[in-house]
C-alpha positions in Angstrom: 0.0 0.0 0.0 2.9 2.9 1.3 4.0 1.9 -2.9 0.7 2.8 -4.5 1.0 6.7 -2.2 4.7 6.7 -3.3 3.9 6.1 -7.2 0.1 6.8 -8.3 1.5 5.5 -11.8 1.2 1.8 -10.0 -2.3 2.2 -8.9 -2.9 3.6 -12.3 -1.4 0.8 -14.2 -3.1 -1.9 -11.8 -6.6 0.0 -12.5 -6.0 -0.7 -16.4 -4.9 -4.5 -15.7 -8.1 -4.5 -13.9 -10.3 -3.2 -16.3 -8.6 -5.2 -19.1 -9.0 -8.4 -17.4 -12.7 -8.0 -16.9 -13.2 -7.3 -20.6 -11.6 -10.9 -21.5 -13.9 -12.4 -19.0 -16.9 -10.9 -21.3 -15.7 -13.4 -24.3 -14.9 -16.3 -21.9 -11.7 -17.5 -19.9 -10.0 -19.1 -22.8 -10.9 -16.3 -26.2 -8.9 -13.6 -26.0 -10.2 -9.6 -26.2 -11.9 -8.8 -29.1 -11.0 -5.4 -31.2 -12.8 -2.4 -30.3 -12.6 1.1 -31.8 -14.6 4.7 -31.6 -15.1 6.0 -34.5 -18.0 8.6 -35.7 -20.0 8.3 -32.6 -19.9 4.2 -33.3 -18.7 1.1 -31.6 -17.0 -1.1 -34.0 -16.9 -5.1 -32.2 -15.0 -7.8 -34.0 -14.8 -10.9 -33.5 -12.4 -13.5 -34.4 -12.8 -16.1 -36.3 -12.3 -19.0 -34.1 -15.4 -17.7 -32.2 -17.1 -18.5 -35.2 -18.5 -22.4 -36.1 -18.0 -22.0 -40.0 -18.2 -18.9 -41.4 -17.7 -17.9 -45.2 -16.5 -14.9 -46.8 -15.4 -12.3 -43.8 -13.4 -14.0 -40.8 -15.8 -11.5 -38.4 -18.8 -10.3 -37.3 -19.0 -6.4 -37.3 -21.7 -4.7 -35.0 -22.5 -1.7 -35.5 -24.5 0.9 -32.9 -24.5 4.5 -32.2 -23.7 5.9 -28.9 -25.1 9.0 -27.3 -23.3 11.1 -24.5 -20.4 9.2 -23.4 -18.2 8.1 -26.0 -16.0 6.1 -23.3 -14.8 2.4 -23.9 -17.1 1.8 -20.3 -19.8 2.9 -22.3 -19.3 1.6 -25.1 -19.2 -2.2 -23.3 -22.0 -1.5 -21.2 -24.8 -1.8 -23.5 -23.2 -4.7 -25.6 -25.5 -7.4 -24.0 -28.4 -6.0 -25.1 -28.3 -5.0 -28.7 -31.5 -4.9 -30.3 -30.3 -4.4 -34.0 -27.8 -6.3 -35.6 -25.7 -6.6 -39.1 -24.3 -9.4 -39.2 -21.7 -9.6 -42.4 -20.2 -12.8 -43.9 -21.6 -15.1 -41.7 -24.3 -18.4 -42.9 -24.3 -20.5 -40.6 -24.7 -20.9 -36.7 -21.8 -19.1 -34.0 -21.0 -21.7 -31.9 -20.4 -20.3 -28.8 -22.8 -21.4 -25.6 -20.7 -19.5 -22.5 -20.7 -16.3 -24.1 -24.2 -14.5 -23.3 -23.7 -12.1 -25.6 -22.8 -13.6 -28.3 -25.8 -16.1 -27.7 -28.4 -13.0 -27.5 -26.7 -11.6 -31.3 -27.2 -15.2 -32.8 -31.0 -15.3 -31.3 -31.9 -12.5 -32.4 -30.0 -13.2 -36.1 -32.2 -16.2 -36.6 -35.4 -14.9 -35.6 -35.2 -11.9 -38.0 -34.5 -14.6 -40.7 -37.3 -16.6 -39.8 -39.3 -13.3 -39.7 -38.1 -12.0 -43.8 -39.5 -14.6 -45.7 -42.5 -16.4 -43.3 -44.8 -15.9 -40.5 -45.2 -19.0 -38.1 -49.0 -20.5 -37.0 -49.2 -23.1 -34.2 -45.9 -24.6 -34.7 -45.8 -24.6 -38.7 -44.2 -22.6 -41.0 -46.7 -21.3 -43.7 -46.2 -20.1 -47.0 -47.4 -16.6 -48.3 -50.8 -16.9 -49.8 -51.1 -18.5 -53.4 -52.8 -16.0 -56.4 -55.8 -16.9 -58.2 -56.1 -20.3 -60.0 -56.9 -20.3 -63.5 -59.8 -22.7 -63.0 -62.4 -23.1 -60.2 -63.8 -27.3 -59.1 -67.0 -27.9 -58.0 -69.0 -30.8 -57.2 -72.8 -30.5 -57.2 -73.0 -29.3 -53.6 -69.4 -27.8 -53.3 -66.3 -25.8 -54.6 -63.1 -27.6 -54.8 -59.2 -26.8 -53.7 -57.5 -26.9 -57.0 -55.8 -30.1 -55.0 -59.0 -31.9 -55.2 -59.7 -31.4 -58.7 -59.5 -34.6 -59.9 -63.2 -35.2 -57.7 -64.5 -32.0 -59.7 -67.8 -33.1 -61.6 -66.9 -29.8 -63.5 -64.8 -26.5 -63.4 -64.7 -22.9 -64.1 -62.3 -21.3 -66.4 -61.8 -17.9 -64.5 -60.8 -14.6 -66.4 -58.7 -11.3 -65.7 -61.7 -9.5 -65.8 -64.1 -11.4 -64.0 -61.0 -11.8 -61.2 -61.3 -8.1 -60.7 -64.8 -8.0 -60.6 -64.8 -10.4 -58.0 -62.3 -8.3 -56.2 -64.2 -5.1 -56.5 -67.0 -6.2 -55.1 -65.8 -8.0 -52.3 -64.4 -4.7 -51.4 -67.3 -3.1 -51.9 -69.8 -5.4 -49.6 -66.9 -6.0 -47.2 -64.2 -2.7 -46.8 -64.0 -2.7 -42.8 -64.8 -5.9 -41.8 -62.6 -8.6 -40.3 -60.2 -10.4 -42.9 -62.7 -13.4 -42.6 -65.8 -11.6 -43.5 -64.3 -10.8 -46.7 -63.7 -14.7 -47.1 -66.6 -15.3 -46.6 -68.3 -12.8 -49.1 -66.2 -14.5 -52.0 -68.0 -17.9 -50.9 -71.3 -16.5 -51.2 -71.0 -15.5 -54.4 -68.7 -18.7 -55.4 -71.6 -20.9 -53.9 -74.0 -19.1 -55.9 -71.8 -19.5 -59.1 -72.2 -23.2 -58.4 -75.8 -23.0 -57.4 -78.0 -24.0 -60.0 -80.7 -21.6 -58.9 -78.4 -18.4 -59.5 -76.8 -17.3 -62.5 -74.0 -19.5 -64.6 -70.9 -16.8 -64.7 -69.4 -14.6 -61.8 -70.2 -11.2 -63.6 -74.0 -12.3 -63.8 -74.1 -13.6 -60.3 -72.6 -9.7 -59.4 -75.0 -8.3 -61.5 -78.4 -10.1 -61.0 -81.2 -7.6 -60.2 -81.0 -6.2 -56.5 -78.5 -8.9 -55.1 -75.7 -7.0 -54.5 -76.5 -3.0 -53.3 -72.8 -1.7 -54.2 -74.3 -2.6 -57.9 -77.2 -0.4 -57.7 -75.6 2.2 -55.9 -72.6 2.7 -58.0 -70.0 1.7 -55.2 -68.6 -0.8 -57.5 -67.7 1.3 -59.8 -65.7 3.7 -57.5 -63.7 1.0 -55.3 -60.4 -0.1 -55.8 -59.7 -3.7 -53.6 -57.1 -3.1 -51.7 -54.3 -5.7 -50.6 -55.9 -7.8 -47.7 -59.6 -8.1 -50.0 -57.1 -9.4 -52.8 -55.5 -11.8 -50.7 -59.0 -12.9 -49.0 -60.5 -13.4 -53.0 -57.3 -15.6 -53.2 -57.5 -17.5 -50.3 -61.3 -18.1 -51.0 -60.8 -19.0 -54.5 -57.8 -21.5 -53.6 -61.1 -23.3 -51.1 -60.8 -21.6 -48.0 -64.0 -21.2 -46.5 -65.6 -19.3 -43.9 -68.9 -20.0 -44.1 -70.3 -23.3 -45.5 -71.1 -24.3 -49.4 -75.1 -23.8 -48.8 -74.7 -20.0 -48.0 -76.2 -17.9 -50.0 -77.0 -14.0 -48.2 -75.3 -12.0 -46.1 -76.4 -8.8 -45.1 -76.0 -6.0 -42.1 -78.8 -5.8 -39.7 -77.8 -2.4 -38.9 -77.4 -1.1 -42.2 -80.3 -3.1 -44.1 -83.4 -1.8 -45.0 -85.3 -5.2 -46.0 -84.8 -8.1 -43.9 -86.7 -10.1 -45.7 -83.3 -12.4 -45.7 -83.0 -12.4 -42.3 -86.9 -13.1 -41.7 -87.0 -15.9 -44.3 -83.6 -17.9 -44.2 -81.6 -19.9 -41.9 -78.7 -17.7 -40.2 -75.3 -19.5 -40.2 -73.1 -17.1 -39.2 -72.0 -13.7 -37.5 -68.8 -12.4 -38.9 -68.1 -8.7 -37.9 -71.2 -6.5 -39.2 -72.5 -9.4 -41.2 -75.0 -12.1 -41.0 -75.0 -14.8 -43.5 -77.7 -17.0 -44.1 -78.3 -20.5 -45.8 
């Protein structure tokens, strides 16, 4: 002790031994300290490349953050374990390092935001991005068809550009504001009826028939433009997803509707947002 009041260069060099050995204990006991610069308000980490499991192209991984205030190298390491955004540079494959916490929380985070690019996960399962329109429609008598199943079909429906947007219109049209399944099921009522032998034989007649459809008589059709999620609802209903059964033929709002003869006179199968629909 009477050497560190003699020489305060001792105490000063046993301070920097200090703070230097609790930065190799950051990237475990055996790895040594990794690189570390200030430049331009940033914190440049690299590490080496035995840290890595098998990594192409680069031999590191460069992190980059901004730091506010304090440009210090105390700063600087104090909010390295918990980085939110990461680039990661030259590196495929998994870092194998386990006793390193933050290395661990950078690779997380890596693979989630991969798994987050290209596909969204539902119960467990990875699911594609919605398919587009089919070129062709399968019923039975009493159903519509996945194009999957269209080898059951007792016949199909060869489905046009302009009957597509049509379709698309008026589903926006009925169905702007409602819940993503309500537009679903609007496409099925008027693919049911397209199959229904007591409704018109094409999609632009089934639209059009006399006081079906109010957007018609109104001129709301002709004004809308379908908007992403009623595109990929027409989709999804016209590649046989179904929200309401293969029997229903009416929907309508019972707040908005001035006849309910539908809902006086029909069988209701379903609430979906501000719609009823009914068998």
């Amino acid at each position: 002790m009477q050497i560190f009041r003699q020489n305060s260069y001792v105490a000063l060099l046993l301070g920097v031994i200090l703070v230097g050995a609790g930065s190799i204990c950051l990237l475990g006991e055996d790895e040594a300290v990794p690189e570390k610069a200030l430049e331009s308000g940033s914190v440049h980490i690299l590490v080496p490349a035995s840290l890595q499991a098998s990594p192409v192209g680069e031999q590191s991984l460069l992190v980059e953050r901004p730091i506010q205030g304090d440009s210090s190298a105390e700063h600087a390491l104090s909010f390295m374990p918990h980085l939110i955004t990461l680039e990661l540079k030259g590196i495929t494959e998994e870092i194998g390092i386990s006793h390193c916490a933050m290395l661990e929380e950078m690779n997380r985070e890596r693979i989630l935001l991969q798994k987050n690019n290209n596909k969204s996960l539902q119960n467990g399962e990875e699911i594609s991005q919605p398919a587009g329109p089919p070129d062709k429609l399968f019923f039975t008598r009493t159903e519509l068809l996945s194009p999957a199943e269209q080898e059951d079909a007792q016949w199909s429906y060869a489905l046009v550009d302009e009957e597509l947007l049509l379709l698309q219109k008026i589903v926006m049209a009925e169905a702007e504001g409602e819940p993503y399944e309500g537009k679903i099921a609007v496409t099925n009522v008027i693919l049911n009826r397209l199959r229904s032998a007591n409704f018109p034989d094409t999609i632009k007649e089934v639209i059009y028939q006399k006081s079906q459809f109010s957007p018609v008589h109104n001129g709301r059709l002709n004004r809308v433009t379908a908007d992403e999620e009623t595109i990929a609802a027409v989709n999804e209903a016209l590649n046989g997803r179904k929200e309401v059964t293969d029997d229903t033929y009416y929907f309508l709002s019972l707040k908005l509707a001035s006849d309910l003869t539908i809902a006086k006179t029909k069988d209701e199968a379903k609430a979906i947002g501000n719609h009823t629909f009914y068998k």
